[in-house]
C-alpha positions in Angstrom: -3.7 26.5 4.8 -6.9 24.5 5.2 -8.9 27.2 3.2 -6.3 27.4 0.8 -6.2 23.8 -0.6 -10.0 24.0 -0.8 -9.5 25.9 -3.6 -8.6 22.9 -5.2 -10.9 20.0 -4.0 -13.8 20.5 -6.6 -11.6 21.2 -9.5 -13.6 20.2 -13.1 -12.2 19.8 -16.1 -12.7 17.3 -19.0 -8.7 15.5 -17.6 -11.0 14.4 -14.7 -13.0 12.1 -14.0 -16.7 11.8 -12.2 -17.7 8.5 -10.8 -21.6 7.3 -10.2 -20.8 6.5 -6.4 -17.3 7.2 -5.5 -15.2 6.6 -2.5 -13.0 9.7 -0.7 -9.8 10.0 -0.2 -8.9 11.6 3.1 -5.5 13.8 2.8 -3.8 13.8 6.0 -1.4 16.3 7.2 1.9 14.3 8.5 2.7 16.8 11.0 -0.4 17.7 12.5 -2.4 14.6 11.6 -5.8 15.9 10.7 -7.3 16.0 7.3 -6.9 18.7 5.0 -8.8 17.8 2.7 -10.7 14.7 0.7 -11.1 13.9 -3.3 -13.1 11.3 -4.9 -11.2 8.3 -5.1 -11.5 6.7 -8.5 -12.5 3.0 -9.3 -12.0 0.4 -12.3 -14.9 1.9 -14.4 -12.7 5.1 -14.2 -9.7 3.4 -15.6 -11.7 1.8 -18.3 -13.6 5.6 -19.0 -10.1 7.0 -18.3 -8.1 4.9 -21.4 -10.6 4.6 -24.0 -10.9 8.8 -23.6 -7.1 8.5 -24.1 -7.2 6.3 -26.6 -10.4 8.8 -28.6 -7.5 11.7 -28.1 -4.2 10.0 -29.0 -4.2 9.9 -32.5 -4.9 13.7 -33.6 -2.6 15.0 -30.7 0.1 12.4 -31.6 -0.4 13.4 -35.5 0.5 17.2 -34.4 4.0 18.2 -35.4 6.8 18.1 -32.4 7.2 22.3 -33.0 3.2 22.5 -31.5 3.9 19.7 -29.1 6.6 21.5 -27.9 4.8 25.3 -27.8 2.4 23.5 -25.7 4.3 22.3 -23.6 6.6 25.7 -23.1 3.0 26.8 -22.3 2.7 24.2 -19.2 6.0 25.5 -18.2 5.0 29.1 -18.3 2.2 28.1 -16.2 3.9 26.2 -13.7 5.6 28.9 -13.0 3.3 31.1 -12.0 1.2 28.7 -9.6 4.9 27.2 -8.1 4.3 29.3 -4.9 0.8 27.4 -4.8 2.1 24.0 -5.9 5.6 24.1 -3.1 2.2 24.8 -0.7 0.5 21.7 -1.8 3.2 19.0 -1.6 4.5 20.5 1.9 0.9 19.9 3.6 0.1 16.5 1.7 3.6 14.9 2.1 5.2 16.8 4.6 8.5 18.4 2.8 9.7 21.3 4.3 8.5 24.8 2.2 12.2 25.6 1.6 13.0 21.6 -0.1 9.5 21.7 -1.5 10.0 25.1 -3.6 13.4 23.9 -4.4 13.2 20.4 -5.2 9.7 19.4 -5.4 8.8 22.3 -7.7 12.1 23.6 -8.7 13.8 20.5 -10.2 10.5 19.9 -12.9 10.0 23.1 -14.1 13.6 23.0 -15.3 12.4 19.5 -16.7 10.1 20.9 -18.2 12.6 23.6 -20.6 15.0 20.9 -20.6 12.6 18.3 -22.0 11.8 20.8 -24.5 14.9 22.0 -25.6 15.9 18.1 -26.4 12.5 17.8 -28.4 13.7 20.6 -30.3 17.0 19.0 -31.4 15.2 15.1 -31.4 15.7 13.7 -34.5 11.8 12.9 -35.5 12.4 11.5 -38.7 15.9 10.8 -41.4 15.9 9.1 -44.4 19.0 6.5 -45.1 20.5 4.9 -48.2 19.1 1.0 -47.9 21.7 -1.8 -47.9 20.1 -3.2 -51.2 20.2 0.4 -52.3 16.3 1.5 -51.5 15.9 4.3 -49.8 14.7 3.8 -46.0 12.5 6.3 -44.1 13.4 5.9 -40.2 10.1 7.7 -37.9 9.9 7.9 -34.5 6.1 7.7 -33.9 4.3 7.5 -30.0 3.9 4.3 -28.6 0.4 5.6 -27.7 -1.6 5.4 -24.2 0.8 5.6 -21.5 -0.5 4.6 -18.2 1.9 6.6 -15.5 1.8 5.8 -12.2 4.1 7.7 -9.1 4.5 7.3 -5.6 4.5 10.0 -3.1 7.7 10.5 -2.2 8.6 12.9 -4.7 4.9 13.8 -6.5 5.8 16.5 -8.9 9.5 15.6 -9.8 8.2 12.3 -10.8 4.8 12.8 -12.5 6.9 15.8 -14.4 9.8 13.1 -15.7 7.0 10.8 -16.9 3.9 13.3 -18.3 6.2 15.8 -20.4 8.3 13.7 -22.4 5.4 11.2 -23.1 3.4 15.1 -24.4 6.2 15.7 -26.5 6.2 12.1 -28.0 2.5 12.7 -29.0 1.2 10.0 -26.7 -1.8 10.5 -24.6 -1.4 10.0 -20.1 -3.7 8.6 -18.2 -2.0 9.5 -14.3 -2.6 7.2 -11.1 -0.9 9.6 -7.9 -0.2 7.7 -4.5 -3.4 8.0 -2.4 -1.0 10.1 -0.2 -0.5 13.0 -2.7 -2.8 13.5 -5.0 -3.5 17.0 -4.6 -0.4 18.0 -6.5 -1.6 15.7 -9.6 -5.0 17.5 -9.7 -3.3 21.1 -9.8 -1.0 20.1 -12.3 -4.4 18.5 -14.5 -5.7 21.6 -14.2 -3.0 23.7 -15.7 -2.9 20.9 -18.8 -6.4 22.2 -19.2 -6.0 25.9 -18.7 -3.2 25.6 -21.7 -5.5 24.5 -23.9 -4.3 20.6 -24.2 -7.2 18.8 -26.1 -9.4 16.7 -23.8 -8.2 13.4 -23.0 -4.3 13.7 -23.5 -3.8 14.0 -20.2 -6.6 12.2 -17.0 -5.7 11.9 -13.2 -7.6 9.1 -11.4 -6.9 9.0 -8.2 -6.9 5.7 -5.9 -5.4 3.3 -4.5 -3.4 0.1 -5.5 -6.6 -1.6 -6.6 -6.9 1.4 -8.9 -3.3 0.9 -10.3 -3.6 -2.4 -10.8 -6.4 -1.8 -13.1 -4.3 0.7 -15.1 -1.6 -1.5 -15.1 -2.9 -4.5 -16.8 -5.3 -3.0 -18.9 -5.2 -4.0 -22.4 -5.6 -1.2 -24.4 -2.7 0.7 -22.4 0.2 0.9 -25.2 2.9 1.4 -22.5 3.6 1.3 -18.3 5.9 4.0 -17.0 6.2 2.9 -13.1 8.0 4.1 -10.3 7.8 2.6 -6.8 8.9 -0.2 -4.4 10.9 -3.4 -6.3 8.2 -5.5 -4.9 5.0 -3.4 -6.8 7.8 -3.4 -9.6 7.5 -7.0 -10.1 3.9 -7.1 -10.0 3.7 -4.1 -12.5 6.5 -6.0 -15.0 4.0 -9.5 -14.4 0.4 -7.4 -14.9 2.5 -6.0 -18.2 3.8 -9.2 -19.4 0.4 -10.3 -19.9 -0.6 -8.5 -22.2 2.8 -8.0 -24.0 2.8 -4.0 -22.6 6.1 -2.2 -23.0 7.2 -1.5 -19.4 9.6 0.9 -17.6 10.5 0.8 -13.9 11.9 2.8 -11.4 12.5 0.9 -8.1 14.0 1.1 -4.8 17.5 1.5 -3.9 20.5 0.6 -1.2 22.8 3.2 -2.5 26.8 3.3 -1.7 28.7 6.5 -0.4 32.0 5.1 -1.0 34.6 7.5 1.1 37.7 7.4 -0.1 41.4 7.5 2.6 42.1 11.1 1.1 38.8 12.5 1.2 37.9 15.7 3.5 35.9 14.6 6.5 33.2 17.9 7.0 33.2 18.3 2.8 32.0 14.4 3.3 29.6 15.3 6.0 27.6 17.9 4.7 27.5 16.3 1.1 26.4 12.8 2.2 23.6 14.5 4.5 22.4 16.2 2.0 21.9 13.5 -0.9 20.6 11.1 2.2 18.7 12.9 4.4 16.3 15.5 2.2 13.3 14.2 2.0 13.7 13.0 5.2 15.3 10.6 3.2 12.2 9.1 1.4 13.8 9.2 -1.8 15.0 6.1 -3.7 18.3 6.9 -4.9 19.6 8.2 -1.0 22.9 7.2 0.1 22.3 5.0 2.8 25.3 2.6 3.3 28.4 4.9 3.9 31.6 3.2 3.0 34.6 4.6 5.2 38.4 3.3 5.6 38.6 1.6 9.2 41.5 3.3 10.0 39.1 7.1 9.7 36.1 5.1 10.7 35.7 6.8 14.2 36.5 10.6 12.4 33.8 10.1 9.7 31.2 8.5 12.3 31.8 11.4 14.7 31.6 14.2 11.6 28.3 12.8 10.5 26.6 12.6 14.1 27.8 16.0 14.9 26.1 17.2 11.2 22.9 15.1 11.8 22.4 16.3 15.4 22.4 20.0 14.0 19.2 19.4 11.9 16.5 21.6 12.6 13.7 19.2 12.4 10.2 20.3 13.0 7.0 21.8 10.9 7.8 21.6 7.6 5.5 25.3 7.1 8.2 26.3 8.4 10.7 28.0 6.3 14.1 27.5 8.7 13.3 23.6 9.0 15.2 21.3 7.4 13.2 17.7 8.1 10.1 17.5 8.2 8.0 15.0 9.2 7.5 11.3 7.3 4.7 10.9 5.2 2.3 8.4 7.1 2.2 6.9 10.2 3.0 3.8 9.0 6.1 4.5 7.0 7.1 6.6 10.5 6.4 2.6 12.3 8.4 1.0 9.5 11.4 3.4 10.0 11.3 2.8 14.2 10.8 -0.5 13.7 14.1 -0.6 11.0 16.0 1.6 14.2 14.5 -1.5 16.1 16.1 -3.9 13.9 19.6 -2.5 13.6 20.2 -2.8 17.4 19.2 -6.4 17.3 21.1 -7.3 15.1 24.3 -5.5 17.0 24.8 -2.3 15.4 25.7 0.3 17.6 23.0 3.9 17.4 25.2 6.7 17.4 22.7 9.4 16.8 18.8 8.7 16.8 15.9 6.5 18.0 12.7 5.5 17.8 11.1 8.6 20.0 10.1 12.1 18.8 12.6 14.5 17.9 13.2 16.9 20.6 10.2 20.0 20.5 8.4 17.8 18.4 5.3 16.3 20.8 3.0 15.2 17.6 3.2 14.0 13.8 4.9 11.6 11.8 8.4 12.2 12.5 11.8 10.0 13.2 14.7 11.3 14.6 17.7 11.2 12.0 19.1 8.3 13.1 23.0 6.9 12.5 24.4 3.1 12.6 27.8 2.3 13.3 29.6 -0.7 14.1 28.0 -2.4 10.9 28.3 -4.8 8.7 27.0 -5.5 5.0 25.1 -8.3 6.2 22.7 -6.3 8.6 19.2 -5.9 7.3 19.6 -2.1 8.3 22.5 -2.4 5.6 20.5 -4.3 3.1 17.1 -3.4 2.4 15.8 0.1 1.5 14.1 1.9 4.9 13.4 5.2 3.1 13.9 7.4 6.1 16.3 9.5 8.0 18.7 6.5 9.0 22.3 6.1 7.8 24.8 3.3 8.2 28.6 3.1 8.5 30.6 0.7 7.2 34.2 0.0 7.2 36.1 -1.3 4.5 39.8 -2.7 4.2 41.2 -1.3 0.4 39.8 0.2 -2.5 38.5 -3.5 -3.3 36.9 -4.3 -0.5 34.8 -0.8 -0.8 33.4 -1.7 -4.5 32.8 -5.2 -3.3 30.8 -4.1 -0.7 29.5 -1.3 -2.5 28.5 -4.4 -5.7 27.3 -6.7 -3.0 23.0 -5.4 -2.9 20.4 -6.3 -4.6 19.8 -2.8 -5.9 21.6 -0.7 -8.5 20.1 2.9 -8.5 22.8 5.1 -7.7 25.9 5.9 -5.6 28.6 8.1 -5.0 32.5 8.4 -4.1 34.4 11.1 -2.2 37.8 11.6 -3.2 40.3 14.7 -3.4 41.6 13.2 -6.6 38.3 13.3 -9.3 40.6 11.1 -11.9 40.4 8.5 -9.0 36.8 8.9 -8.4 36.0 8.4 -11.8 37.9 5.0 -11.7 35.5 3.6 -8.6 32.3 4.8 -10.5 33.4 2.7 -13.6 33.7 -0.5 -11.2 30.4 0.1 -9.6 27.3 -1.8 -10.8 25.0 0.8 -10.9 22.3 2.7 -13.2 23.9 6.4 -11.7 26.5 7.6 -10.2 28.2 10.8 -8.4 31.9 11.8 -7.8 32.2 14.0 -5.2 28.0 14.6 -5.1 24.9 12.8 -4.1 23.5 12.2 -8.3 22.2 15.2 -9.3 19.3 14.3 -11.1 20.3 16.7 -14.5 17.1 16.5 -16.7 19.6 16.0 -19.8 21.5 12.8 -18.3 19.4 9.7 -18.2 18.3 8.1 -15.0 17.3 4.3 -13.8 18.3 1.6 -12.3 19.6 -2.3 -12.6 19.1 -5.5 -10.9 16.3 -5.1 -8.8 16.2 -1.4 -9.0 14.7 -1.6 -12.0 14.8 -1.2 -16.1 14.4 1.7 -18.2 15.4 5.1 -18.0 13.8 8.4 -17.5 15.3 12.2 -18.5 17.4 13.0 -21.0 17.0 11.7 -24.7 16.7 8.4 -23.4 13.4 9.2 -21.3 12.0 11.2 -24.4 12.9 7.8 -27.1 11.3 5.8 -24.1 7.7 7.2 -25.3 8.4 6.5 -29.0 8.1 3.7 -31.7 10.9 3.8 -34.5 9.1 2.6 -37.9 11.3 1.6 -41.3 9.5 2.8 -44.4 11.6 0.9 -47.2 10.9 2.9 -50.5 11.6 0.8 -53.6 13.7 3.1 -56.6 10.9 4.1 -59.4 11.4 2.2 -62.7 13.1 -1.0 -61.0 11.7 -4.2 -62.0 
């Protein structure tokens, strides 16, 4: 594996950056914790060379038609294609997802983005002209908003860079790309495929680096627009850095989500569905269902039906193609999540499943067992505050009522679900439920044609679906006055 990814540490290209003295990065494997390779780390001069290259390139690529914005990008998909086996590769040793969730998910989910993203742009309505009020005719353009600055964390690389970097392509606007320190690999592979396409030089720069470096990007004045996605509290530096300079802003933050389980709702249909949409990713992923809202009076049959599902996890070295959690990214997000576990039992929950030691056969790495809370209350910390690991907490509720109450009662507003025999039902809870997404019956399936974001202090703006393709463009009125009228 080692050899492999050094394919990819000297990559040039004119997307990338070469600093006069720069730092390393060290990428560090999270299960076997040595470092698998190292890349230049980036500084403020690079954001400075990075944005005025984007701003040299932005106007002829955003002058382009959409039809050869589009055949590029088709070409990017094509592409990703063919290297997937290679990217899934990358993203399972820098971040630690299993190969089977990383070809799936991590890989899978943005080249359908990718077709989907185009297949909108190919149906967007660019431009329409409408009859004026007064009786001129008006000309109605949607133009790029320019220089995006993107920046992603590393909890889902790809997935995230792809929701961000296509749409803003087929707007016409030129990227510059921060990664997390923790994945950049991924970013670089992906740079060089924008170059091997043939995208002119500039559209599209990586710098790597760390918060310093996005907090250059961030609040630099000649970026047009911030597309962010990370914790609520780098949110509200982001939206402050932004404010400053009057920079259109869209943010992505974390997220407490609700499983809502309804009295006539299947108990193993629940168990495998709420795993699934909580735990992937060893559950690094913002819109997980964390809280699960169960009737008291099946409280006991849910809490034994999701222990006996989380027990079963084969967790272990995520090269592995039969494992199903793999390790956590860093060693200290695996010390935040114990010390979460820590938390919960002070403050009285009971640990039905889980702990702070190694999962069993695991004797090295950055892994947490999967870990489940009963006995809880929506007061708890564990039940409040986003831990973005393998831990799960059970909740009982009284009626229907008490359930979106509790459900309503966070700080976030990313997603949700509800689990019901009776979809009509479903539907009903999801309407009362203040939240940016939602599922019935599912974990949200992140469809590249429905939009996707948050509210309250999961964020604003959204990404996917026509929404995340208008969130990269200006609309401009051209008012044209009837010939002959005096």
């Amino acid at each position: 594996m080692d050899q492999h990814l050094g394919e990819y540490l000297g990559i040039e290209g004119d997307w990338s950056l070469d600093t006069d003295d720069p730092g390393m990065i060290d990428v560090v494997s999270p299960h076997t914790e040595q470092v698998i390779a190292r890349v230049a780390a980036g500084g403020p001069a690079d954001v400075d060379a990075a944005v005025t290259m984007a701003r040299a390139a932005v106007g002829d690529w955003g002058r382009t038609a959409p039809d050869e914005r589009i055949t590029m990008v088709r070409r990017l998909a094509e592409l990703y294609g063919r290297r997937s086996g290679d990217m899934a590769q990358l993203i399972s040793a820098e971040m630690g997802a299993p190969i089977t969730f990383a070809h799936r998910a991590h890989v899978g989910l943005p080249a359908l983005m990718m077709s989907a993203f185009c297949d909108l742009a190919e149906t967007y309505r660019w431009q329409e002209t409408r009859a004026g009020y007064f009786g001129a005719d008006v000309h109605v353009r949607n133009e790029p908003v320019g220089v995006v600055a993107a920046v992603v964390p590393w909890n889902m690389p790809q997935f995230l860079i792809v929701a961000k970097l296509v749409p803003a392509l087929l707007a016409g606007c030129a990227v510059v790309l921060k990664p997390a320190p923790e994945s950049p690999l991924d970013a670089l592979l992906l740079a060089e495929m924008t170059a091997q396409i043939g995208l002119p030089d500039g559209v599209v720069t990586v710098v790597p680096g760390d918060a310093a470096v996005g907090a250059s990007l961030v609040g630099h004045h000649d970026v047009d627009k911030v597309s962010f996605t990370g914790s609520t509290v780098a949110g509200r530096a982001v939206a402050a850095a932004c404010a400053a300079n009057l920079t259109e802003v869209s943010l992505e933050l974390g997220g407490k989500s609700a499983a809502i389980i309804l009295d006539d709702a299947d108990t193993e249909t629940v168990a495998a569905g709420v795993c699934s949409a909580s735990l992937s990713n060893s559950g690094q992923i913002c819109n997980a269902l964390t809280r699960i809202l169960v009737p008291a009076a099946r409280e006991q049959e849910f809490v034994d039906a999701l222990a006996a599902r989380m027990e079963s996890l084969v967790v272990g070295d995520p090269a592995d193609p039969a494992t199903e959690l793999g390790p956590l990214v860093s060693r200290r997000q695996q010390q935040r999540v114990r010390d979460y576990i820590e938390i919960g039992l002070r403050e009285g929950a009971r640990q039905v499943v889980g702990g702070t030691e190694l999962p069993d056969g695991v004797d090295g790495g950055w892994y947490v067992r999967p870990t489940l809370f009963a006995g809880a209350d929506n007061s708890m910390r564990i039940s409040r505050e986003e831990i973005f690991g393998p831990v799960l907490t059970v909740i009982p509720y009284r009626d229907e009522d008490d359930a979106v109450a509790i459900a309503n009662d966070s700080d976030y507003g990313l997603a949700g679900s509800v689990w019901t025999a009776d979809s009509e039902r479903g539907v009903s809870i999801a309407e009362r439920v203040h939240t940016g997404t939602f599922g019935v019956n599912q974990g949200y399936t992140m469809d590249p044609f429905a939009p996707f974001g948050g509210v309250k202090s999961s964020g604003y703006g959204r990404e996917l679906g026509r929404e995340g393709l208008a969130g990269y463009l200006h609309t401009k009125s051209i008012a044209v006055a009837s010939q002959g009228r005096k």
